[in-house]
N, C-alpha and C positions, 0 to 999 in steps of 0.2 A: 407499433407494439408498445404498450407501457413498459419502464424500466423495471415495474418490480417484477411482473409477468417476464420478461428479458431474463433475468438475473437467476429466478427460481428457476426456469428451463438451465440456464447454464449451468448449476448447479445441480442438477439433475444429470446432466447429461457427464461432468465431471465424475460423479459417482457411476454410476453405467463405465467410464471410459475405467476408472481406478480398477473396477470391479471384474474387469474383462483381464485387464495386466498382472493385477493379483498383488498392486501395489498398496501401499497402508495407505487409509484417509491421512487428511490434514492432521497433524498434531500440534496443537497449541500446548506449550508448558506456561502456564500461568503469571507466575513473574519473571522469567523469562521475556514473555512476550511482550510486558507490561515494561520492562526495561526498554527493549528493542525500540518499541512503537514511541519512547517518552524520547526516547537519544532520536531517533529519525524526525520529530518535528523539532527537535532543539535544533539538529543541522539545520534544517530549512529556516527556522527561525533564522540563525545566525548567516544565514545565506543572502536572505534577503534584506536583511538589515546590511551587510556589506555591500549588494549590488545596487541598493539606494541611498547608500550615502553621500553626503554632497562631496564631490572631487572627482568620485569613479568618474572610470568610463562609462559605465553601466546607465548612472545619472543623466550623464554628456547627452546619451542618444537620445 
């Protein structure tokens, strides 16, 4: 099955499940979100630049 075909079904079927519970869709707060999503690849950045730097262990393996 294509991923995009994939993704829009599940997507679909999330709203159906929401929709049965009586639960609220997603809510995105705007810069909120724009904060969150900027600080989550700075960790990963910062993650990975530690796990390859030359000394770790990380490196070692």
């Amino acid at each position: 099955m294509h991923p995009d075909i994939h993704l829009t079904l599940h997507h679909a079927r999330a709203t159906e499940l929401r929709a049965e519970t009586g639960a609220p869709g997603p809510v995105r707060a705007g810069r909120a979100h724009n904060l969150r999503t900027r600080l989550g690849w700075t960790l990963i950045e910062v993650g990975l630049r530690l796990a390859t730097r030359p000394g770790t262990a990380a490196a070692a393996h």
